[in-house]
N, C-alpha and C positions, 0 to 999 in steps of 0.2 A: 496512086494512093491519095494523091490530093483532092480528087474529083470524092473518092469517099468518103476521106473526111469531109468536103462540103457536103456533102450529099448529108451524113451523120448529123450537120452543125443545124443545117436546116431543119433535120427531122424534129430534132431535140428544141428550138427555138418553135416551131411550128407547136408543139406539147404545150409549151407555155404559153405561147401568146393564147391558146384556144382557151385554156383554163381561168388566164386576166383579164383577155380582153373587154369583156362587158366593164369591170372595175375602171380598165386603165382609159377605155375611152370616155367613160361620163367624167372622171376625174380632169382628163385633158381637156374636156369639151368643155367645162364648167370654167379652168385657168385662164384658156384663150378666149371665151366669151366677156370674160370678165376685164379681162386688157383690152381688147376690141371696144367695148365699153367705153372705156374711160378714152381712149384715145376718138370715141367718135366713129368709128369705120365698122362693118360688117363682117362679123366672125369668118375668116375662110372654112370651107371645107375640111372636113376629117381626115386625116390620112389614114389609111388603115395600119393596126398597129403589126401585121407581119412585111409591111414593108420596112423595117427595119430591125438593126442588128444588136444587141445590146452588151456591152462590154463594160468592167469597171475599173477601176484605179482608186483603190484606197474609198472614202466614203463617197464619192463622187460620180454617179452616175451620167452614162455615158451614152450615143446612142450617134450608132454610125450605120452606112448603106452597106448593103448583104454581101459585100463581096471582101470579109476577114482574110481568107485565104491569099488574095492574091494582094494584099496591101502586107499583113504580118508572116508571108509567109518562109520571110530571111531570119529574119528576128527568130520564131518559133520554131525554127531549125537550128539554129544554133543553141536555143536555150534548151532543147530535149537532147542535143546532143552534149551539151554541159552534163547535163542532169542523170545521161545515163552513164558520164565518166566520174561522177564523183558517189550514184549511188550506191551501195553495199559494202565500200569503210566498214573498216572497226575498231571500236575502241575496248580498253580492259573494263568488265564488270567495274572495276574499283573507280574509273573514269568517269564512267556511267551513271555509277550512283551518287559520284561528288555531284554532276552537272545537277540530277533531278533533287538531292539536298538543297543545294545552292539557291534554284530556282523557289521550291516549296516555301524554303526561309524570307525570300525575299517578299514573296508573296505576300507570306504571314503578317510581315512587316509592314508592308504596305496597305493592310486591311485593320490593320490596329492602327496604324496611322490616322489612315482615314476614317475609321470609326472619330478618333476622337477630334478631327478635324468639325465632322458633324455634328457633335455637342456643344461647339461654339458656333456656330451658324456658315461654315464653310460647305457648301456641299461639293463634295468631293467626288461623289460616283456621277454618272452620264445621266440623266433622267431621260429613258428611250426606250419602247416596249423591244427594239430589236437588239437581238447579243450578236455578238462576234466570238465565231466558231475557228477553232483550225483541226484539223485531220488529217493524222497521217494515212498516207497513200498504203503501203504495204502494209504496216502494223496494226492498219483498220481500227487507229481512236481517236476520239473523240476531247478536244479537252476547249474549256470555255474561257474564252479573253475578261481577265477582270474589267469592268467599264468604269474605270479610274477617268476620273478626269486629268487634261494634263496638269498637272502640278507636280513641278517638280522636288519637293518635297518628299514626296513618295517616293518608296527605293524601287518601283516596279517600273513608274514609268520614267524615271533617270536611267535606268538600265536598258527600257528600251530606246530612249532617244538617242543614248551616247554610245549605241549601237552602229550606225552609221558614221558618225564623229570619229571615232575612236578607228573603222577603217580605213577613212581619208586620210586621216591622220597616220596611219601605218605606211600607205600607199605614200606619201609626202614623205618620209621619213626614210624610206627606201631607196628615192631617188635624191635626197640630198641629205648625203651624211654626216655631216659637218652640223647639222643641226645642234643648240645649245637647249641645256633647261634653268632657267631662271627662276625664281621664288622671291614673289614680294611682298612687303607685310604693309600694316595699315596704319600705323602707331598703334598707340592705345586700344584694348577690349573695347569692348562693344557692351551696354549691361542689355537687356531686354526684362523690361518695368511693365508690368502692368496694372494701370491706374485706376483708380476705383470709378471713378468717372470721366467719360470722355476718352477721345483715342490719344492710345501714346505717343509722344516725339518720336517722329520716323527716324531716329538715334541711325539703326542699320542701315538704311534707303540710303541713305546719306552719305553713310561710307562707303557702300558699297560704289555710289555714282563717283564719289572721292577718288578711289581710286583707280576705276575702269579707266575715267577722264585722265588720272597723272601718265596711265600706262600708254593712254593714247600718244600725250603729249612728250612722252620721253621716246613714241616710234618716229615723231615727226622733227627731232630736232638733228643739227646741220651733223655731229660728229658720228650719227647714228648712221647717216644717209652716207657719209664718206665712206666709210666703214665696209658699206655695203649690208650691212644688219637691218635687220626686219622682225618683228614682232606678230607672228603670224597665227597663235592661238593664244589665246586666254581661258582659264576655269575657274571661276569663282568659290572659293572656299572659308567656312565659317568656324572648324575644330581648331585646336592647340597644334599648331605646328609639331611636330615629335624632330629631335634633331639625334642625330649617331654620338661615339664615342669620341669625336671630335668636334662636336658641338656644331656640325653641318645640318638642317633642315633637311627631313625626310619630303621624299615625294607625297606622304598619307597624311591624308587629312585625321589628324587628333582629336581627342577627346572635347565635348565641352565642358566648360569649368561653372560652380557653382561654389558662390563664398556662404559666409558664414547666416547671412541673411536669408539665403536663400535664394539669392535675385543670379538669373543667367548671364554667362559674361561669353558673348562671342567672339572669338580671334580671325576676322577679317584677314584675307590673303589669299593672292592668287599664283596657280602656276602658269608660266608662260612659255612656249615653245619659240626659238627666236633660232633666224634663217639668217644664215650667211651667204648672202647673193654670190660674194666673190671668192666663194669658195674655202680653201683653208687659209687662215688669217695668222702672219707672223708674229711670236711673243710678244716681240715689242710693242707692237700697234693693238694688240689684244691684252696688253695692261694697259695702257692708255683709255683705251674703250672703257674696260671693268674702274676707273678709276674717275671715269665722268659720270660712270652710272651712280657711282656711292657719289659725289660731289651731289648730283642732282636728285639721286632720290633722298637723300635724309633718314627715313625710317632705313628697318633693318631690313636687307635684302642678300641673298645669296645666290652662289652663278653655282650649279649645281653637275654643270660637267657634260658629257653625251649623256643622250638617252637609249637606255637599252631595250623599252617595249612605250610603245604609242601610252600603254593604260595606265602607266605613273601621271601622263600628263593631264587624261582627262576621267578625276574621281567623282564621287557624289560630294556633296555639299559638307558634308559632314559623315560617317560612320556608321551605316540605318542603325546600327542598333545601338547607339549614343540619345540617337531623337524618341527610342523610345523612353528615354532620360526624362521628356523635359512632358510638362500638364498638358492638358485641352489648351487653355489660357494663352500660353506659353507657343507651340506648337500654330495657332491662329493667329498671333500677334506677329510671328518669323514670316507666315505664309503675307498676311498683308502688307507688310515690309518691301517684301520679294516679288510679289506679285505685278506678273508684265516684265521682269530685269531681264537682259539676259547675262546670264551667270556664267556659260560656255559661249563661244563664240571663237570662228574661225576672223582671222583679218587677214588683211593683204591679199597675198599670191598665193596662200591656200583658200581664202576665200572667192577670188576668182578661178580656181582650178574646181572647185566643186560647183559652183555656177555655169564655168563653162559646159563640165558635164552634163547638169541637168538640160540647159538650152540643147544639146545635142541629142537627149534623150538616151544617154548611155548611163552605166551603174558601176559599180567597183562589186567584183564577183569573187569570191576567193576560192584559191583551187590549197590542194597539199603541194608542197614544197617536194614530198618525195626522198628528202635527204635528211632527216630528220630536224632539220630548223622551221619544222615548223609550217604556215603556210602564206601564201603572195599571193596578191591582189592584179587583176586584171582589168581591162578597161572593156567593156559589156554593152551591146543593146538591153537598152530596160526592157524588159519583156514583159514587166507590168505597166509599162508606161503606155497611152495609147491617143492619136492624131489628137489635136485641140475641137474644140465645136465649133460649129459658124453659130451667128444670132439664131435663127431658125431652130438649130438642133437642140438650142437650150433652151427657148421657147416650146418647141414638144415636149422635152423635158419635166417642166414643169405639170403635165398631166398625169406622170408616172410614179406620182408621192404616193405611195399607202400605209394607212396606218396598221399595225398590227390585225385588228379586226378581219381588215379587207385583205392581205397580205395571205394569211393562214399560212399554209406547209411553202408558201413560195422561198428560195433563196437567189442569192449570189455570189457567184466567186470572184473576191475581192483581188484576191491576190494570189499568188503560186511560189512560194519559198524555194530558196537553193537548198540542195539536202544537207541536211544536219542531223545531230543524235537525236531521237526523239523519245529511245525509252527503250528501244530492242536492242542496242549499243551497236548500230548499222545506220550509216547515215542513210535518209529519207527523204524523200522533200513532203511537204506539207501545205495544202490549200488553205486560205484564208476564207469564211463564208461569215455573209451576214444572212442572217436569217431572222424573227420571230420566236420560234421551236427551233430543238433539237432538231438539223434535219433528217431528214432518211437518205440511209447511207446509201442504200438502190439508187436513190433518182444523181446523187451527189455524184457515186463513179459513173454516170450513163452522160455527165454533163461533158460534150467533146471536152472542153479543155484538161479537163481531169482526165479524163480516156484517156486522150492522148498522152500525157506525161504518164497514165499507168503500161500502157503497151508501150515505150519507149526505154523503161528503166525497170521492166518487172524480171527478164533473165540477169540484170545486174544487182537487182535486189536477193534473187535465187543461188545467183551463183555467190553471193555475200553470206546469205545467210547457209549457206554448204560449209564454209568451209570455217563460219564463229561456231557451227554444232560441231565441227571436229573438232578444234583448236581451243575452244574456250566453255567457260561452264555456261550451261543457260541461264539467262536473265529474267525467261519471259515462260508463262504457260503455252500449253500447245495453241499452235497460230491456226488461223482459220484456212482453208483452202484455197490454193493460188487463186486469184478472181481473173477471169477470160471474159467477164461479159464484151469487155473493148473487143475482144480480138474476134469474138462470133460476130460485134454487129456489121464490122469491118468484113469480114470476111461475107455474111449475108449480102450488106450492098454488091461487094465486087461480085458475087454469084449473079446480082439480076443483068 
């Protein structure tokens, strides 16, 4: 079967390079001519562009020798075999259509956001003739990545950065459960003024750096180190605290406040997750602890007890739909404040656990629990992650820019998602594609890597969707016909 699919990988890579390669090579012949150039020396030789194999990771093209198979071919076995134990889940309609609510809303939110980010001179969207695509495998749709730029500001792209956060942070919290949650405040509101002329007093910047620095310096003093305590995330928060019937500080980030003037008053304050190296710590020495921290911090701060879910710890900045509160003005004056902070952030020994992962090139994958708590995190080969380049590969590299124009119907699959709901309330996994145009979905499932994840999890997708048309109401119109083209071409190669 492996020989097929190389055989497959080749065919399909052969398709493309015949159709680019005039493009790709006066593009590449023109970069390295032109560094040869400056450097003095004589352009080498062409390589021809089916001598290599081309693979991506996120927007970063990549470009490695023809033999994928026998370099990924552990990784890509394990990850089809994830893929075909967690596809055809189900969740209830009601599930279902909270997730796709939830989603649309945030959206929304994020495109008025950034609309009005735009009427003060912030541009907010990617300026790129190419979109980013995903599609789902079985359920055959189609849906388009807003091209937000990152600013966190936006509830779209907070929701997707503090997507990985917010796992690590699960996974960390699993294996040591003695973890605390902490809540610190900043003194005084924050007003956010803006001046008829000239930029206003970075008031925010200020405090925001204010207090990042105290939280540093209350991780690194001597009673904290005895102790065995550690301060291992931060989230940056800018709403009104909301506290209980006991006057204890909630996890959520509150409302913003607006006085009589008119002028925006931000409440500065972060949550902090803090690690107890030495495990359970006795009353005694854990009132002593809680009674250096009030000595030392001065403002108002609260020790908030265990944590029941990772996602108390790490919110949006504020309530998306609080900032649709506040003007263009307003909204641009917060953004250049903030711009460049970081607002989340992992430290210490969760910071070096998710480092260390990436250096190894592994992921945090989540499976079902099975017993209804829910679901746990595993420790994974990145199956999207792929070898580093030498000098030379990046060097070629650079002849394989096109712009839209040159580009036409060509794509890439950026990435391959773990399955989740996608809209038919049966988990799926879903290809990430950069492309130009909409691509066509023909060439998109004939691409091996998609092939492959479709023949790997299409009886798990079948036998899911058996037994949601018995047990549940349908969600979706009549679906389109199981697709075999993976399984004919497969099956043609092994015939020759």
């Amino acid at each position: 079967m492996s020989l097929a699919l190389q055989e497959m990988t080749r065919r399909f890579e052969a398709d493309e390079a015949g159709r680019l390669r005039l493009a790709w090579e006066k593009r590449m012949a023109d970069a390295l001519a032109a560094g040869q150039r400056e450097a003095g020396a004589i352009p080498p030789p062409i390589p021809h562009s089916s001598d290599y194999w081309h693979r991506e990771d996120g927007d970063d093209c990549q470009i490695y020798s023809p033999n994928p198979a026998m370099d990924l071919a552990e990784t890509e076995h394990d990850f089809l075999s994830y893929a075909a134990e967690e596809t055809g889940q189900s969740t209830t309609d009601e599930k279902q259509q909270e997730i796709a609510a939830r989603r649309a809303e945030i959206e929304a939110q994020s495109h008025e956001i950034a609309e009005r980010l735009e009427t003060v001179g912030v541009s907010a969207y990617r300026q790129t003739p190419f979109g980013i695509w995903q599609y789902a495998i079985h359920s055959r749709t189609f849906s388009k990545v807003p091209a937000f730029r990152r600013i966190c500001l936006l509830p779209y792209v907070a929701w997707m950065l503090r997507g990985p956060m917010v796992s690590a942070l699960e996974y960390f919290l699993d294996k040591h459960p003695f973890c605390r949650f902490w809540t610190f405040t900043s003194g005084k509101r924050v007003p956010i003024r803006i001046p008829a002329n000239g930029p206003a007093e970075p008031l925010l910047r200020q405090r925001i750096a204010y207090l990042n620095r105290k939280i540093s310096q209350l991780n690194a003093l001597p009673f904290m180190k005895r102790a065995g305590l550690e301060i291992v995330f931060r989230s940056d928060e800018f709403g009104t605290p909301e506290t209980n019937e006991n006057g204890d500080l909630k996890s959520d980030a509150g409302s913003i406040e607006r006085d009589a003037d008119g002028i925006v008053w931000l409440h500065v304050h972060a949550h902090c997750v803090v690690y107890p190296k030495k495990g359970f710590i006795p009353p005694k020495q854990w009132a002593d602890v809680l009674h250096r921290v009030k000595a030392f911090w001065g403002d108002h701060w609260d020790e908030g007890g265990g944590i029941l879910t990772a996602r108390e710890c790490c919110k949006y900045v504020t309530k998306p739909g609080e900032m649709l509160k506040l003007t263009p003005a307003e909204l641009g004056e917060i953004y250049r404040q903030t711009r460049r902070m970081k607002l989340v952030q992992p430290l210490g020994a969760l910071k070096a656990e998710i480092a260390e992962r990436a250096a190894a090139g592994k992921m945090l994958r989540p499976r079902n629990a099975g017993n209804g708590e829910g679901r746990i995190y595993e420790v994974a080969p990145n199956h999207n992650k792929q070898r580093r380049r030498t000098t030379a590969q990046k060097d070629l590299e650079a002849g394989q820019k096109f712009d839209a124009k040159e580009a036409g119907d060509f794509f890439r699959i950026i990435a391959r998602s773990a399955p989740s709901f996608c809209g038919a309330g049966l988990k799926e996994c879903r290809v990430t594609i950069m492309s130009a145009i909409l691509p066509d979905e023909a060439r998109v499932r004939a691409h091996p890597d998609v092939a492959r994840l479709i023949a790997a999890t299409e009886d798990a997708w079948q036998a899911g969707l058996y037994i949601r048309v018995h047990t549940c109401t349908p969600t979706v119109g009549a679906r389109p016909p199981p697709d075999t083209q993976s399984q004919r071409l497969l099956a043609e190669i092994i015939a020759r």
